[in-house]
Structure formats: structure tokens, C-alpha cells
C-alpha atoms as one frame of an Amber mdcrd trajectory, in Angstrom:
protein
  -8.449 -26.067 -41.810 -10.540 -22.592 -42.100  -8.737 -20.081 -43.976  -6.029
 -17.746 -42.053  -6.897 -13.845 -42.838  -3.311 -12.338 -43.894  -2.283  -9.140
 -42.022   1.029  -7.558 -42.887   0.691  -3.853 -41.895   1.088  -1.816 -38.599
  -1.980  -0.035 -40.285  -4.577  -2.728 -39.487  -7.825  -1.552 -37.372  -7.197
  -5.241 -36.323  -3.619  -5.740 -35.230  -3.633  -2.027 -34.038  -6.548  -3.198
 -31.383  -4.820  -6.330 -30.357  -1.787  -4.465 -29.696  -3.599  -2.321 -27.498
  -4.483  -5.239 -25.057  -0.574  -5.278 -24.485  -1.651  -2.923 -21.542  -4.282
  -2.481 -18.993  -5.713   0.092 -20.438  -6.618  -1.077 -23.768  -8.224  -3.950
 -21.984 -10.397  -1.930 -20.231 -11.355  -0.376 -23.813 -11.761  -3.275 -25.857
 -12.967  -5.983 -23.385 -10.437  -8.355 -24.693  -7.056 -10.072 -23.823  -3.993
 -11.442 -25.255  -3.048 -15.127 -23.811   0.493 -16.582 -25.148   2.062 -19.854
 -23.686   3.019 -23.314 -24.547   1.334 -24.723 -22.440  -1.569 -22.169 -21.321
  -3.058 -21.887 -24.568  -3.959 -25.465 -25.708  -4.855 -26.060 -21.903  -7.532
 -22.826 -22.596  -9.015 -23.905 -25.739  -9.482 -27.764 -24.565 -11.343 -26.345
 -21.007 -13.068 -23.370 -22.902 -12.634 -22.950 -26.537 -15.635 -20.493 -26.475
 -14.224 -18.079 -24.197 -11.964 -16.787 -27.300 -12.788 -15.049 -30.648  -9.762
 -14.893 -32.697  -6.034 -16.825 -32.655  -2.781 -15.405 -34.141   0.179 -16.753
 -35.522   3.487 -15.939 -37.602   3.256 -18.952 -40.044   0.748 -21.554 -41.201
   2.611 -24.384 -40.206   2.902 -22.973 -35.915  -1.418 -22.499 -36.866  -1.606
 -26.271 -38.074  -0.265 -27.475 -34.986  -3.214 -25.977 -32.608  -5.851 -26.508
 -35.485  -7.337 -29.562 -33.646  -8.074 -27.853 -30.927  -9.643 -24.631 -32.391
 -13.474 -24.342 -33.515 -15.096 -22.558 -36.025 -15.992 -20.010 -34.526 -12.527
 -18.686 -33.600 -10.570 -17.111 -36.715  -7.214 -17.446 -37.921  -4.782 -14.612
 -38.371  -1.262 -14.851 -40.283   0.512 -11.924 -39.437   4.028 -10.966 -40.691
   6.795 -11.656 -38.679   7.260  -8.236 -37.481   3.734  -7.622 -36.615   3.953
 -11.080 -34.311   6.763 -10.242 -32.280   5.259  -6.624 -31.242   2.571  -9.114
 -30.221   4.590 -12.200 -29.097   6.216  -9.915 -25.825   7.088 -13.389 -23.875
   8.682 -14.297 -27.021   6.830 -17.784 -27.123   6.872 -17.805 -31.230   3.644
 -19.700 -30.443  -0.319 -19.045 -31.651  -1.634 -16.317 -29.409  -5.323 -16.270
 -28.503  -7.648 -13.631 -28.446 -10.226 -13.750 -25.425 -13.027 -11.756 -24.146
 -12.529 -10.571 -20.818 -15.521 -11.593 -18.607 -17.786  -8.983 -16.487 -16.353
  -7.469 -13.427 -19.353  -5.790 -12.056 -19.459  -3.783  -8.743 -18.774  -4.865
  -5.617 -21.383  -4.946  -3.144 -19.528  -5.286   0.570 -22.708  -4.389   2.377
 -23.454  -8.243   1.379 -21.270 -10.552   4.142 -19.059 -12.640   2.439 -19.305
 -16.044   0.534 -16.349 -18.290   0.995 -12.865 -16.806   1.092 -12.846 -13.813
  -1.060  -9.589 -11.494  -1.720  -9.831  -7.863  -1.646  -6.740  -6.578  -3.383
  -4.816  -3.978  -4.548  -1.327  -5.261  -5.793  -0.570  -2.825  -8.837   2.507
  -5.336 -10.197   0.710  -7.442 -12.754   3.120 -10.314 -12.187   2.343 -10.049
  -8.502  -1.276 -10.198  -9.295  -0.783 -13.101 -11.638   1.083 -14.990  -9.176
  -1.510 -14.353  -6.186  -4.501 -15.434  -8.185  -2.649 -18.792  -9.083  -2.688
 -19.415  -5.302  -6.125 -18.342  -5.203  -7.326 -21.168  -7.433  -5.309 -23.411
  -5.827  -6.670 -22.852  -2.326  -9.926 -22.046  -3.254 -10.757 -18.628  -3.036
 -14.002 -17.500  -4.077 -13.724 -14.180  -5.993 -11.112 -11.574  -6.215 -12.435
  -8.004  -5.625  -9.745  -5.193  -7.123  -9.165  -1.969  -6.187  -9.029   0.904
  -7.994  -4.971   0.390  -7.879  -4.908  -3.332  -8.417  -3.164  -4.118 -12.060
  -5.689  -5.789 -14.616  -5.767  -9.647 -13.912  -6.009 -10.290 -17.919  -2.445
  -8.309 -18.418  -0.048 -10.558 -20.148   2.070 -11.035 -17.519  -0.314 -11.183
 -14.837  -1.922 -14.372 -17.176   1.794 -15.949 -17.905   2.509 -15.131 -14.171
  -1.060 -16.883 -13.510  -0.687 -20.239 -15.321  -4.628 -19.691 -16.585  -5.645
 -18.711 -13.153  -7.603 -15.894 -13.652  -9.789 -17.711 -16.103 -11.041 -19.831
 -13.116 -11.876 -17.067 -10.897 -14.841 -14.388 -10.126 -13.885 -10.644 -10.285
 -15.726  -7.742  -8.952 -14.338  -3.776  -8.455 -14.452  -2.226  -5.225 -14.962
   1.579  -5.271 -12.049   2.440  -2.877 -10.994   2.066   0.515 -13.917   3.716
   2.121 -16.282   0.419   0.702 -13.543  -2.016   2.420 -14.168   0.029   5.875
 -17.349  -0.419   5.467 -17.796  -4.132   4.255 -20.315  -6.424   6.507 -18.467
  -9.363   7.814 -15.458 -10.636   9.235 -12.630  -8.575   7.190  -9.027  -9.797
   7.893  -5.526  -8.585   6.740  -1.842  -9.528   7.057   0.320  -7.727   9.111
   3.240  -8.372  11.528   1.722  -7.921  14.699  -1.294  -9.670  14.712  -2.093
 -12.993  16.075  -0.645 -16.153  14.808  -2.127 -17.485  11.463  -1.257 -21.141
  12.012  -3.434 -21.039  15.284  -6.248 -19.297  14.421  -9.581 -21.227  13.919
 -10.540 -19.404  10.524 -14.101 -18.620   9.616 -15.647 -20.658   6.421 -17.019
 -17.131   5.202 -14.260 -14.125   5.098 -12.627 -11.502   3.427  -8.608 -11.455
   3.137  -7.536  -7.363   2.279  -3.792  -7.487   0.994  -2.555  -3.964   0.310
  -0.353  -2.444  -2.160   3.114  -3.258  -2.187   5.228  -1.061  -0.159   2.900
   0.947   0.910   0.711  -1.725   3.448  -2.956  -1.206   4.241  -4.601   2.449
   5.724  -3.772   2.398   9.159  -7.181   2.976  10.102  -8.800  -0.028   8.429
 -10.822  -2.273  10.581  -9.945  -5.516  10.279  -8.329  -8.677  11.970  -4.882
  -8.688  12.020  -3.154 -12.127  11.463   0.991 -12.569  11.376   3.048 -15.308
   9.628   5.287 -16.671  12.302   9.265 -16.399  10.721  12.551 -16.546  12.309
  12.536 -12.853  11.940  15.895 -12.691  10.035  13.673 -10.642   7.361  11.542
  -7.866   7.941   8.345  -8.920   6.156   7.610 -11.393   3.470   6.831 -10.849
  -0.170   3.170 -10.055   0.056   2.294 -13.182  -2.498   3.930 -15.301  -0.887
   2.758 -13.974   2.207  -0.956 -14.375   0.502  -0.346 -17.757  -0.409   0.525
 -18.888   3.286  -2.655 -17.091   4.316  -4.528 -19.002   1.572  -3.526 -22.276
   2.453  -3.632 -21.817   6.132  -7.204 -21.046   5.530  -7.785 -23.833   3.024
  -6.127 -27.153   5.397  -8.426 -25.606   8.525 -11.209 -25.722   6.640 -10.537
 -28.979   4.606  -9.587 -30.461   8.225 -13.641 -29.440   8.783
């Protein structure tokens, strides 16, 4: 087993960095991510142990359990027991990786689309988390964020996510404007539009879903499609209304 660095102050460049990546913004600063979980983390190294730089834990014998899965080229960190559990928010007691969060470039919607692809801004990281686990499922090609939409490498948008988002394509979109303008058929969600399970959906699309509680602009150009319900509710949770949408699209098109 490689030798585990020792880190037992609040003072460390290090530890000060990966506490950072506890929020969005230190993501966006440092390029990197925190990913905790029993199950999540071995399941990450097996499919793409290159994808992370560093691994943490609170004790050598929680690091000897995940050694056989880590390479070289990722490097262990004991840090003390207060220093993990700043870290350790989901409260796993569990190695944490370190991973480097992959290029989201721009967004060009001038292009039609390819495949299914989401254009989102849900600003609840668990919300986002939970969306792009129904995009891998169904198949959705890339997920394009607004400027509103909550990191997809947040910690709870990755525990929400079950290793989602490291399946996926991510581009940023400038703003609403580019969505008004975007080539190709654009669709969205909303209560009056035509019925979902009846439509014949295209193979090439993109799906808007707004922010929550506040909807799409009213003045956005697209589709609309409505999730038949008995009504007794106003409007569905708009993941779960995603995830309907998703695999709506996903059994027409696997039905050919």
C-alpha cells in the first residue's frame, strides 16, 4: 500500500482547497470535486480510476479497505478526525475521492440537436442530481446548464445522482436569449400542451425544463407537451416530471 500523507490542521493549502469543493463555487475555481458514498465510490474507481487524483480518509484501516481498487497514481490522505467530518457532509465515515471535473465548453445552439439533449436550469443541486440520474437512464445525450442551473459535481447533486453525472456530456448555455434562438425542434413541459404519451417524438431534440417555481419565459418558442394526471395536483415535481418526459421519449424511440 503507497504511503498515506498525514494532514491534521485546518491550515493545510490542501484540505483548505478540498473544502472549498463543498460548494459550487469552489468547483468552478479549482476544477475538482468531492465524491463520498458506499457504494458510488468503489463503483467510480473500478469504471474510471483515472478520472480522480487524490482519496481521503479518517483512518488507515477505512484506506485499506478501497486499496485494491486505487492506482498509483491517486494519493492517499489521512486526515484527523475533525478535518474528515468538515469533509464527510453525508456523514458516510467512508474514503472520499478527489476528481477532476471534466470540460464544459460553450454551447453552440445554432448547431440542431444530436439525440435528446436537456437544456436546464434547476438551481437545487439535489434536483439536478436526481434529473441527470434519469438522464442516463433514458439516454439523454448531453445536459446544457444555464447560467442558474446548480453545479452537477455538487455533493449532493452527485449523492442525489448515483454517479450519473460522470456518464454524461455538459455544455453552458449563455442565457435564455441562446435557447430562443437554438436551431431545431426545442420542446418544454407545461400543462397545456399536447399529450406526451401520444406524441410521435423526434430522434433529434432539445427538452428545456425551467427553474423551479418560477417555469420557463413566457415568450420562449418551443413545443409544449403535458403529462396527463388526474388533476388532483396542480403540477408535478419538475424531476419527476423530467423523468416521465425522458422515458416517454426513450420507449417511442426504442419501439423504432
Amino acid at each position: 500500500m503507497a504511503r498515506a500523507i498525514a494532514i491534521d490542521s485546518a491550515r493545510n493549502e490542501r484540505f483548505r482547497t478540498w473544502e472549498q469543493l463543498l460548494e459550487g463555487k469552489g468547483i468552478r475555481k479549482h476544477g475538482a470535486f468531492l465524491l463520498a458514498g458506499r457504494k458510488t465510490v468503489p463503483e467510480a474507481l473500478a469504471a474510471m480510476p483515472g478520472r480522480f487524483s487524490a482519496v481521503l480518509a479518517p483512518d488507515e484501516e477505512t484506506l485499506a479497505a478501497l486499496e485494491p481498487l486505487l492506482p498509483d497514481s491517486v494519493t492517499r490522505h489521512l486526515l484527523a478526525p475533525p478535518l474528515f467530518e468538515r469533509l464527510d457532509v453525508a456523514g458516510t465515515r467512508l474514503p472520499i475521492l478527489v476528481g477532476r471535473v471534466p470540460d464544459m465548453p460553450p454551447a453552440d445552439l445554432r448547431l440542431p440537436p444530436q439525440g435528446l439533449e436537456l437544456v436546464c436550469a434547476l438551481g437545487d443541486p439535489s434536483n439536478l442530481g436526481a434529473l441527470l440520474r434519469s438522464a442516463a437512464a433514458f439516454g439523454a445525450r448531453r445536459i446544457l446548464l444555464l447560467p442558474d442551473a446548480a453545479h452537477p459535481f455538487h455533493p449532493k447533486s452527485l449523492r442525489a445522482g448515483a454517479n450519473a453525472a460522470l456518464t454524461l456530456d455538459f455544455a453552458r448555455v449563455s442565457g435564455w436569449a441562446a435557447v430562443a434562438g437554438a436551431a431545431g425542434p426545442l420542446f418544454a413541459l407545461d400543462g397545456g400542451g399536447a399529450d406526451l404519451t401520444r406524441f410521435d417524438w423526434p430522434a433529434d431534440l432539445r427538452l428545456v425544463l425551467g427553474e423551479e417555481g418560477q417555469g420557463l419565459p413566457a415568450d420562449l418558442a418551443a413545443t409544449r407537451l403535458a403529462i396527463p394526471t388526474t388533476g388532483v395536483v396542480e403540477s408535478l415535481n419538475a424531476t419527476v416530471a423530467a423523468a416521465i418526459a425522458l422515458q416517454a421519449w426513450f420507449s417511442r424511440r426504442s419501439a423504432g
